[in-house]
N, C-alpha and C positions, 0 to 999 in steps of 0.2 A: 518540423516533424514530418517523417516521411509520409504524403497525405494516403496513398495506399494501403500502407500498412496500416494508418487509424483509421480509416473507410472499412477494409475486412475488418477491422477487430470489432467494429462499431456493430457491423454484418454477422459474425458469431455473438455475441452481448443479448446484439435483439434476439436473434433464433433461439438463444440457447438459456440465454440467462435470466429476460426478461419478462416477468407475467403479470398479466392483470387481475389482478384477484385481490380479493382483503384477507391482511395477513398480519400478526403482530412482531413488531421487530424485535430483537436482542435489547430496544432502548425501552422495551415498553409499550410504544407506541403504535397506535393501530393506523394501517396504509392501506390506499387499495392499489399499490402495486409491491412488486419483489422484484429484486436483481440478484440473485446467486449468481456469483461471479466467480463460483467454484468450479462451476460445469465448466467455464472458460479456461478459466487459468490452471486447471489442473487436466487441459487438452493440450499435445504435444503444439497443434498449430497457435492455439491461444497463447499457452504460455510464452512461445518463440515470438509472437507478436507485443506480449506484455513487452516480455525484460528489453527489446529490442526498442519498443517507444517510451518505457520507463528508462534505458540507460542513455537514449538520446537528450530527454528530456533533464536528466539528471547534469549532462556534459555539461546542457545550458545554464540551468539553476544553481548548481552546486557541484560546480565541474572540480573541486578538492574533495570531496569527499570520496573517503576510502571505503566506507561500508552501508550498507542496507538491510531494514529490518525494518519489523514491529511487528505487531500484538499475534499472537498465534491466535488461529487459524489460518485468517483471513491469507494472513501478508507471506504465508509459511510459502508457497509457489510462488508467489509474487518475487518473493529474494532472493529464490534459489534460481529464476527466471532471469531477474537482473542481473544477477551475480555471474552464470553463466555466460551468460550475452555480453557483460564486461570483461570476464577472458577471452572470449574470442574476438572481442574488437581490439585485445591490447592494451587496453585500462580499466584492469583488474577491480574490483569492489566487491570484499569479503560482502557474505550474510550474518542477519544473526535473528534470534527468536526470544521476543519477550512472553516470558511465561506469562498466565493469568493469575497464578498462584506460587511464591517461591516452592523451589525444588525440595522434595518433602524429605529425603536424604542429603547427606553429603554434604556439600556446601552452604546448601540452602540458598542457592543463585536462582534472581528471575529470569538474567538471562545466559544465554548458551551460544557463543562467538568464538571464532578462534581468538585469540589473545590481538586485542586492539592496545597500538598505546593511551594514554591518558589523553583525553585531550581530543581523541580522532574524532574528525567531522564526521558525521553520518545523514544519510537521508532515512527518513521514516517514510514504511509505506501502509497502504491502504485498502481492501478494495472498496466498499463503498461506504462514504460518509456521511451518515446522517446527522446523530448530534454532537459528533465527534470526541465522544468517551472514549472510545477504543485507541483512539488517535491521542489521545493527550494522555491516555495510561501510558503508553509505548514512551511518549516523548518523555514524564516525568521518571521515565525506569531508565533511558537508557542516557539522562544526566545526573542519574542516581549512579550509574555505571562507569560516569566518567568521560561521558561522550561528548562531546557537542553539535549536536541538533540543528544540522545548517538550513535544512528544508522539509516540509511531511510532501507527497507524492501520493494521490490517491487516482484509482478507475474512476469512479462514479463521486460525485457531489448529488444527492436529493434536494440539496440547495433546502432543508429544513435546520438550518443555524448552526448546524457541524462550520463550515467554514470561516465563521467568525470566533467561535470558539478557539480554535485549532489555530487561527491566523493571530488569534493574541498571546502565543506561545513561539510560533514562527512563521513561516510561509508557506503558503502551501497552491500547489498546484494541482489539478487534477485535469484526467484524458477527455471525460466525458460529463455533462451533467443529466439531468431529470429532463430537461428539455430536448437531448438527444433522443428521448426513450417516447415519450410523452407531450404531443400538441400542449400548446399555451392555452 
């Protein structure tokens, strides 16, 4: 992994994303820090730094796989970040976007990709994993879709049991954890 570009990224995350304060998460649960990794990843230099260490990372882990996704919001820049940065390297990896709720029209699909075949490897991404709900909706929607789920990819691990969760469905890797943010 190019240590520069995860040194800046680590360098916007803190400035930008990361606060001390007590806050209730999306799981429930009450923290006394935050990482919004939206400020980041929806910043032209962040995102450029996402997809570019998330598709390096990916070469390694799950160098077949064709596409990247998961759960909207979080992963919605993160994919499009990837996906981007995998056209311009020359080994292309569609997007795609798992709803939270099927599509209330129409198909009533959770999710929204260009046409994968049966089968295609995909990586799930992330931005930060806590207890890793959002990560294992993603993963069981998108072999509900047909896919197979070669690896999950997340920014941030809080290293509060998301990753064992998540790791008893596939593997998973992530850029940064709660100790990057946060003295021991």
């Amino acid at each position: 992994m190019d240590p520069s570009k995860r040194a800046r990224l680590l360098e916007l995350l803190r400035s930008r994303s990361f606060q001390e304060r007590e806050v209730i998460l999306s799981s429930g649960l009450k923290s006394n820090f935050y990482i919004d990794c939206k400020q980041v990843s929806l910043d032209a230099e962040g995102a450029a730094l996402i997809g570019a260490l998330f598709h390096e990372t990916i070469d390694k882990v799950a160098p077949d796989a064709v596409a990247v996704g998961g759960l909207t919001l979080g992963a919605d820049p993160l994919a499009t970040a990837t996906s981007l940065i995998s056209f311009q390297s020359g080994r292309p990896r569609a997007a795609f976007i798992v709803r939270k709720e099927p599509k209330g029209h129409g198909t009533g699909q959770w999710i929204e990709s260009p046409k994968l075949p049966e089968g295609a490897p995909v990586v799930i991404l992330e931005d930060v994993i806590t207890t890793g709900a959002a990560t294992l909706k993603a993963i069981e929607r998108a072999r509900l879709a047909g896919f197979t789920v070669r690896h999950a990819l997340g920014l941030v691990d809080r290293l509060e049991g998301g990753r064992d969760a998540v790791e008893a469905q596939c593997p998973l890797t992530t850029l940064f954890t709660k100790r990057d943010f946060l003295p021991a």
